[in-house]
N, C-alpha and C positions, 0 to 999 in steps of 0.2 A: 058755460053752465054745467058740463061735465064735472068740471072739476072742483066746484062748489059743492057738488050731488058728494063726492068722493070725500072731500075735507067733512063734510057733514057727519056722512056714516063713520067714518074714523072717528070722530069727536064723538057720537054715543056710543061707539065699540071702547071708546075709552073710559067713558061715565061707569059702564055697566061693569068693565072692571074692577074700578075702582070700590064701585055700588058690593063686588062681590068679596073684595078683599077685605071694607070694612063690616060685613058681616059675618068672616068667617069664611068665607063659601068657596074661597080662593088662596092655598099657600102658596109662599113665596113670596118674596121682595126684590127690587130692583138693586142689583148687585151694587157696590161700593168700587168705583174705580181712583186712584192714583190719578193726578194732574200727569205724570207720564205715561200714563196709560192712554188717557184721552189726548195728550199729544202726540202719541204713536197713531189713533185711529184715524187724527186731523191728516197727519202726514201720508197714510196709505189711503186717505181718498183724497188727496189734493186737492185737498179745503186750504183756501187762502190765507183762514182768518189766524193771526197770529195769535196764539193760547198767552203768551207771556203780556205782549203788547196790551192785549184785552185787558189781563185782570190789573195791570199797572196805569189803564185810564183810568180818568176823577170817573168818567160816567159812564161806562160800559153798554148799558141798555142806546143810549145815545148812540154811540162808537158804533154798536152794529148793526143800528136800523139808517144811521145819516150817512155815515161810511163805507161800511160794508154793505149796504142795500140789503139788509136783512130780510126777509118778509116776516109777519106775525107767526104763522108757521114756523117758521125759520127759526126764531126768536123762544119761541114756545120748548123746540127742541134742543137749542144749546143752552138754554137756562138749566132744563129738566137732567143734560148729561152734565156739567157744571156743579148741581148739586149734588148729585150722587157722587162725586169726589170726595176727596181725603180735604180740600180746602178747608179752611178756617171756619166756623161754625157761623160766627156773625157777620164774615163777610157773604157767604150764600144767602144766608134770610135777606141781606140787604142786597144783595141782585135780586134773589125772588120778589122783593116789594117794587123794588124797581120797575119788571121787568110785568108783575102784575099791576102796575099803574101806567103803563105805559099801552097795555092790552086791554083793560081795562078803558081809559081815554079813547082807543080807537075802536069801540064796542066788540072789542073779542073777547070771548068768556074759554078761559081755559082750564077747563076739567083737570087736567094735568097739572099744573101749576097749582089751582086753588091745593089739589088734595096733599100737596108738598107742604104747605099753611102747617104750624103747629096748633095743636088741638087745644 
């Protein structure tokens, strides 16, 4: 139960964020990283998940929730570092839809994600 209390308030600490960026009320953006940058950070916290192997599966969102035993959280978070890469434009939109139907389907609503959504 704790830990639902914890995921919760992270989830509107992150709304209101958000809430504050698109008014104005908050500068700064989520910095732009390099595919070898975020395989450097995979590598110094020995994260298992292969950064190559992932984006060279047909279905990635699949890969790392049936696979990798991703959780929704989990899921939420390496989409979110994922986009802010140098990768290919229309390949992120189509993990982010992915990765929002797949959260979506298991009624997780992710603030994070959605405000990624082009306007």
């Amino acid at each position: 139960m704790e830990d639902y209390i914890i995921r919760e308030i992270d989830r509107l600490g992150e709304m209101l964020l958000m809430i504050a960026r698109k008014l104005g009320l908050l500068e700064g953006e989520t910095p732009d990283y390099t595919l070898t940058d975020v395989k450097d950070e995979f590598g110094k916290a020995g994260c298992p998940i292969d950064l190559d192997k992932l984006l060279r599966h047909e279905n990635p969102v699949r890969y790392l929730v049936e696979e990798e035993n991703l959780s929704e959280h989990g899921l939420e978070t390496m989409i979110e570092i994922i986009f802010h890469s140098n990768l290919d434009e229309d390949r992120k939109q189509a993990l982010l839809s992915d990765a929002l139907a797949y959260l979506d389907r298991r009624g997780y609503f992710s603030f994070r994600l959605h405000s990624l959504c082009s306007d």
